[in-house]
C-alpha positions in Angstrom: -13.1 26.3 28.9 -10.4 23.9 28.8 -11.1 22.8 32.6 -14.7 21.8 31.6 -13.4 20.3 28.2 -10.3 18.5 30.8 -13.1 17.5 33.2 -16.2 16.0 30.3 -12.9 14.2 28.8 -11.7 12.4 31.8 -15.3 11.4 33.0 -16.4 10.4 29.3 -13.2 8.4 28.9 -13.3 6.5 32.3 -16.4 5.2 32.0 -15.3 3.0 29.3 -12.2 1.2 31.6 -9.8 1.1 29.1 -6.3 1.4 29.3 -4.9 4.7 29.5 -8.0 6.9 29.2 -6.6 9.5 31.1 -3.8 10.3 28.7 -5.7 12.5 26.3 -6.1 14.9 29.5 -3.2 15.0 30.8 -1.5 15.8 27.0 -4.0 18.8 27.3 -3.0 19.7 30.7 0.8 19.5 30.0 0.3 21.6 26.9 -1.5 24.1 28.6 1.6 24.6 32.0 4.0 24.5 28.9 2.7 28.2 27.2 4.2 30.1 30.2 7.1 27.7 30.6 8.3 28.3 27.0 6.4 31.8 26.4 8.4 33.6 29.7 11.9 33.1 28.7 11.4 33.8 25.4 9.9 36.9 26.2 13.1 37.5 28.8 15.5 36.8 26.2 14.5 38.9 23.3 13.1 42.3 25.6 11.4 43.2 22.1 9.7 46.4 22.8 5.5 46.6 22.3 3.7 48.7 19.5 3.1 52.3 19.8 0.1 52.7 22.4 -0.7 51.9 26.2 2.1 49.7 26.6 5.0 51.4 24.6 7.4 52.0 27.6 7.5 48.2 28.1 9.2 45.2 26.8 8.7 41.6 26.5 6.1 41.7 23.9 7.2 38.6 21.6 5.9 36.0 21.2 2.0 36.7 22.8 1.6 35.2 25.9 -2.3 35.7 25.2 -2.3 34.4 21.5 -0.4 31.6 22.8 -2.8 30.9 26.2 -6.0 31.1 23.8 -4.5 28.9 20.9 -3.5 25.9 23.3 -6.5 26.6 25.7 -9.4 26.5 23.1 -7.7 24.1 20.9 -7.0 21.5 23.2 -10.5 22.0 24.5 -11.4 21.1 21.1 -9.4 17.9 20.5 -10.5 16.6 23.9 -14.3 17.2 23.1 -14.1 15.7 19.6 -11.4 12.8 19.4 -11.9 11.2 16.0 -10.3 12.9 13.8 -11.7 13.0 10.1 -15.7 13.5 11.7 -17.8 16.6 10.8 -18.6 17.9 14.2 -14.6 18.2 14.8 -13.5 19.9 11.2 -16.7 22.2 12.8 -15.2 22.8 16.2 -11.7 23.3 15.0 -12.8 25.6 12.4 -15.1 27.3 15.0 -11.4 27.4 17.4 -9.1 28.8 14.5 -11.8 31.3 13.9 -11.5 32.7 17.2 -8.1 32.5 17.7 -7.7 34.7 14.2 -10.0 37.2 16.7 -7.7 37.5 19.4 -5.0 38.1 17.4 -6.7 40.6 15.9 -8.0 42.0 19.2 -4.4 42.0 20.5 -2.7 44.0 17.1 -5.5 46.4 16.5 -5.6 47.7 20.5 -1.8 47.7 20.0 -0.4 45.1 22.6 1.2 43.1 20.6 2.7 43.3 16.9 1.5 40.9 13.8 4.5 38.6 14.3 4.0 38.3 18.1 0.6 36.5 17.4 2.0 34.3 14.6 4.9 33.3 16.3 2.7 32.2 19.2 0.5 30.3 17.3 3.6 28.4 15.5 4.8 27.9 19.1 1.4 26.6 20.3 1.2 24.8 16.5 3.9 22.7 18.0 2.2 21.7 21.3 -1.2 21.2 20.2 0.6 18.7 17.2 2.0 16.9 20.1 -1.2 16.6 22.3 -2.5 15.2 19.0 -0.1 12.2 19.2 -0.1 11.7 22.0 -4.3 11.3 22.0 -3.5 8.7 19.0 -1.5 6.3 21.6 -4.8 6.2 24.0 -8.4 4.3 23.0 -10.8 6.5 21.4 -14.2 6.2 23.3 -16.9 4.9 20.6 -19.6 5.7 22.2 -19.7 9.2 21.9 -19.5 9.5 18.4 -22.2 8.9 16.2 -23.3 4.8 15.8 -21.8 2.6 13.4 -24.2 1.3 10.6 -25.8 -1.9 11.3 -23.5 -5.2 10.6 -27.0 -6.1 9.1 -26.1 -4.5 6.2 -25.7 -6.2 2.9 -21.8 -6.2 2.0 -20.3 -6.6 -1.0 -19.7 -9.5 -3.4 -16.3 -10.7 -2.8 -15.9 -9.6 1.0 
């Protein structure tokens, strides 16, 4: 998902030639080789053992290597597809995103490979790099023409403008 979202981006934002298009991508991409680079030695650090179930034996368990892979994946994906913030179709897709992130999370606890707080913690770790990907998207040029058109500087402004 976020490769097709990585690629759309990069193709939509070159064919406008403006500076820095490709910076909104590569925000995405870094985000997304970051989860394992700051998931790992977490995970090395604390050993914290797993729920009771297929997995119990094991350790490494917090935070969620998946939670954390889905949040930055599908999120990113989403900021990339929809740059302007404050627009309907992106409150949509990022409400659509945070809606199935809450499933995998509840996917991971309820067939016991992960506890509660491994999921949250992952998505307060991935909170962190998606807020980052964010500003760094501000600092590049926001292709127009893919969002809706601007009303017609035809229109009738008010008195006093």
């Amino acid at each position: 998902m976020l490769g097709a979202a990585l690629i759309l981006a990069l193709w939509r934002a070159r064919r406008t030639g403006t500076a820095r298009w490709w910076l909104p991508a590569l925000a995405a991409g870094v985000a997304m080789a970051a989860v394992p680079a700051l998931v790992v030695p977490f995970k090395a650090l604390l050993g914290r053992p797993g729920p009771p179930g297929p997995l119990a034996d094991e350790t490494g368990f917090f935070p969620s290597g998946h939670a954390a892979t889905a949040a930055v994946a599908y999120g990113a994906a989403a900021l990339l597809l929809c740059p302007r913030p404050g627009r309907w179709p992106r409150r949509t897709l990022l409400t659509a995103v945070a809606l199935l992130n809450v499933g995998v999370g509840v996917g991971l606890v309820r067939r016991s490979y992960h506890w509660p707080l491994d999921v949250v913690a992952s998505w307060l770790l991935t909170g962190c790099l998606l807020w980052a990907v964010v500003r760094l998207s501000r600092s590049a040029p926001v292709d127009e023409s893919s969002e809706a058109a601007p009303a017609s500087s035809n229109a009738p402004t008010p008195a006093g403008s």
